[in-house]
C-alpha positions in Angstrom: 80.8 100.7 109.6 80.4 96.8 109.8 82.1 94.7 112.3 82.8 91.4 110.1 79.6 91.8 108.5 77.4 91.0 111.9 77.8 94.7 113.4 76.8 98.0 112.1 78.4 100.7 114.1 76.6 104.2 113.1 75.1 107.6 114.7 71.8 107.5 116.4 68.2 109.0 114.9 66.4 111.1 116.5 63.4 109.2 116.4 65.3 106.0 117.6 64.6 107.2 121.8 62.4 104.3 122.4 65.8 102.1 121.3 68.3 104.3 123.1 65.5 104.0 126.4 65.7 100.6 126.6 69.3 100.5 125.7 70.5 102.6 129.2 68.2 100.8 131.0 69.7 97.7 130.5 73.0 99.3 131.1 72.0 100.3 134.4 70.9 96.6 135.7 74.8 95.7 135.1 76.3 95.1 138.1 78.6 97.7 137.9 76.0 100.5 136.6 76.8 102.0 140.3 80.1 102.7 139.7 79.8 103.6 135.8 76.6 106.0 135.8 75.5 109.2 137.4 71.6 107.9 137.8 69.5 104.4 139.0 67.6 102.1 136.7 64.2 103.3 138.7 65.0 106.6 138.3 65.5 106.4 134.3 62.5 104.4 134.5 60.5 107.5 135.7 61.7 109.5 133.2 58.9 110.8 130.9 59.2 109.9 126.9 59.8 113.4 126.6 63.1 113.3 128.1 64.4 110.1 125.9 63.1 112.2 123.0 65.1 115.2 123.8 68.3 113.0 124.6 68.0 111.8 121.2 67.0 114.5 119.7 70.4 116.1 121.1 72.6 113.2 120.1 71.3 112.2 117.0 73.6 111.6 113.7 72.5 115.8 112.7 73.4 117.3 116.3 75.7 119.3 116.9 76.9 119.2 120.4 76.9 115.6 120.6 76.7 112.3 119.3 75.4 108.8 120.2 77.3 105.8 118.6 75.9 102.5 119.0 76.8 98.8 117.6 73.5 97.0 116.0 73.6 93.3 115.9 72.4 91.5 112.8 68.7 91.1 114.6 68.7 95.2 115.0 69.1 94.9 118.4 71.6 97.9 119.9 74.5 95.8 121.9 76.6 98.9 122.7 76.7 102.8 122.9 79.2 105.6 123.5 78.3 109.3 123.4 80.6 112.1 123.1 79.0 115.4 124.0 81.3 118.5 123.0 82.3 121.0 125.8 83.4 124.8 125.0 85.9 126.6 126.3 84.4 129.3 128.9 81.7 126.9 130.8 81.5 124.7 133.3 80.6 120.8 132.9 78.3 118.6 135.2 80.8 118.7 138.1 80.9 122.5 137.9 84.5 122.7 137.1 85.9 125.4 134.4 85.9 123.7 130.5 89.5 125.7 129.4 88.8 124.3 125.9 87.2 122.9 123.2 86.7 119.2 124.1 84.6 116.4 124.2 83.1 114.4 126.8 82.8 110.4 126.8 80.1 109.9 128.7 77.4 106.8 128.0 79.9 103.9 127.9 78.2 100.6 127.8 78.2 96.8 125.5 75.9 94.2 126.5 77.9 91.4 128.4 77.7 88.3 125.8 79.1 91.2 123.1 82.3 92.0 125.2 85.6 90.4 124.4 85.4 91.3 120.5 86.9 94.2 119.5 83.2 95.9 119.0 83.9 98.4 121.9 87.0 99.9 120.0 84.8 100.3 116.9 82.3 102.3 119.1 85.0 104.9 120.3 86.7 104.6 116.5 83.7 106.1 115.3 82.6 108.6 118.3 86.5 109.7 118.3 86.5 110.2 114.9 83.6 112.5 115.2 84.8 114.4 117.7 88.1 115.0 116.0 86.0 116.7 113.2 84.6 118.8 115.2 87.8 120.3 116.1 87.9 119.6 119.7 91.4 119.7 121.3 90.9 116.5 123.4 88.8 114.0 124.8 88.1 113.1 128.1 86.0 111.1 130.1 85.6 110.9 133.8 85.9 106.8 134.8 85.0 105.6 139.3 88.4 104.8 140.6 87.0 101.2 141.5 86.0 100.3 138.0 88.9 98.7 137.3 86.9 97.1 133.8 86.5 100.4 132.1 90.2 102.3 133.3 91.7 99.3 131.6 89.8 99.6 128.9 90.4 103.1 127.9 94.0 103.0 128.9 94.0 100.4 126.2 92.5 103.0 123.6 94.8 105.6 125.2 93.4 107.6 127.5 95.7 108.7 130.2 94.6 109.7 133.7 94.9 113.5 133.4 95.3 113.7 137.7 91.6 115.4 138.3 89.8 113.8 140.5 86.0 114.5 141.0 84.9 113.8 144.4 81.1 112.3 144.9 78.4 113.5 146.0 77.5 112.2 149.7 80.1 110.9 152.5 81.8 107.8 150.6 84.8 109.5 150.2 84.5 107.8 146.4 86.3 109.7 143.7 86.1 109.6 140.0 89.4 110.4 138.1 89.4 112.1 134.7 91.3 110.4 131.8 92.1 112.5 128.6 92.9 111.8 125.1 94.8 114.5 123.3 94.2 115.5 119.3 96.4 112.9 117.6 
């Protein structure tokens, strides 16, 4: 899908890890990366190529259980990602809490800063919802920090709606995320 001919929003290859490696690690040198993701710049740095090779691998536009979107600019270069991983009914997720259904999971959400503002962020999840509605998940959620105030507007605006979860963090910061859902349409 093209984004007024400059953008080409599409499904990752597997054998694109060394551009989906440098994508997340810019995405965790944005100032808000500590509210937004799960892990530090140095230690996704430290990660072997192995592990960006599996993470594609797992991802990738054939996979299964999940999919990376990302928006390339005309240069090539990747300005913005969303994955959607796909949870089954009978497991548990990352937080260890019971998956009741067939879902998917947002996870991954990031567009360079001097990309933001134009509408290329909705064409990400477009094409990652679309995906997951195919394969026949019930909903979609995604788990947002209550103090990123950036992305809960943002997926309100694509309508998600808190679901009243809340998944407490790790350590003594009494800091929360709060899961938003987005049923089958």
């Amino acid at each position: 899908m093209s984004h007024e001919g400059r953008y080409l929003v599409r499904a990752i290859r597997a054998d694109e890890w060394p551009a989906m490696k440098e994508l997340r690690l810019a995405a965790l040198l944005d100032p808000v990366a500590h509210l937004a993701f799960l892990e530090t710049y140095e230690q996704a740095l430290a990660r072997p190529d192995s592990f960006w090779r599996g993470r594609a691998e797992r991802s990738a536009e054939d996979a299964d259980a999940g999919r990376q979107i990302i928006a390339q600019g005309p240069d090539g270069e990747w300005v913005g990602t969303v994955t959607v991983l796909i949870e089954e009914a009978g497991t548990t997720d990352w937080a260890g809490f019971p998956v009741d259904r067939r879902q998917g999971h947002v996870v991954g959400v990031f567009m360079r800063p001097e990309h933001r503002g134009c509408g290329l962020t909705e064409l990400l999840f477009d094409e990652a919802l679309g995906w997951a509605w195919r394969q026949g998940v019930e909903r979609v959620r995604l788990i947002v920090h209550e103090d990123n105030g950036r992305a809960r507007a943002l997926y309100r605006r694509l309508g998600f709606e808190p679901s009243g979860v809340t998944v407490p963090l790790a350590g003594d910061s009494g800091d929360a995320e709060l899961e938003y859902v987005l049923e089958r349409p």
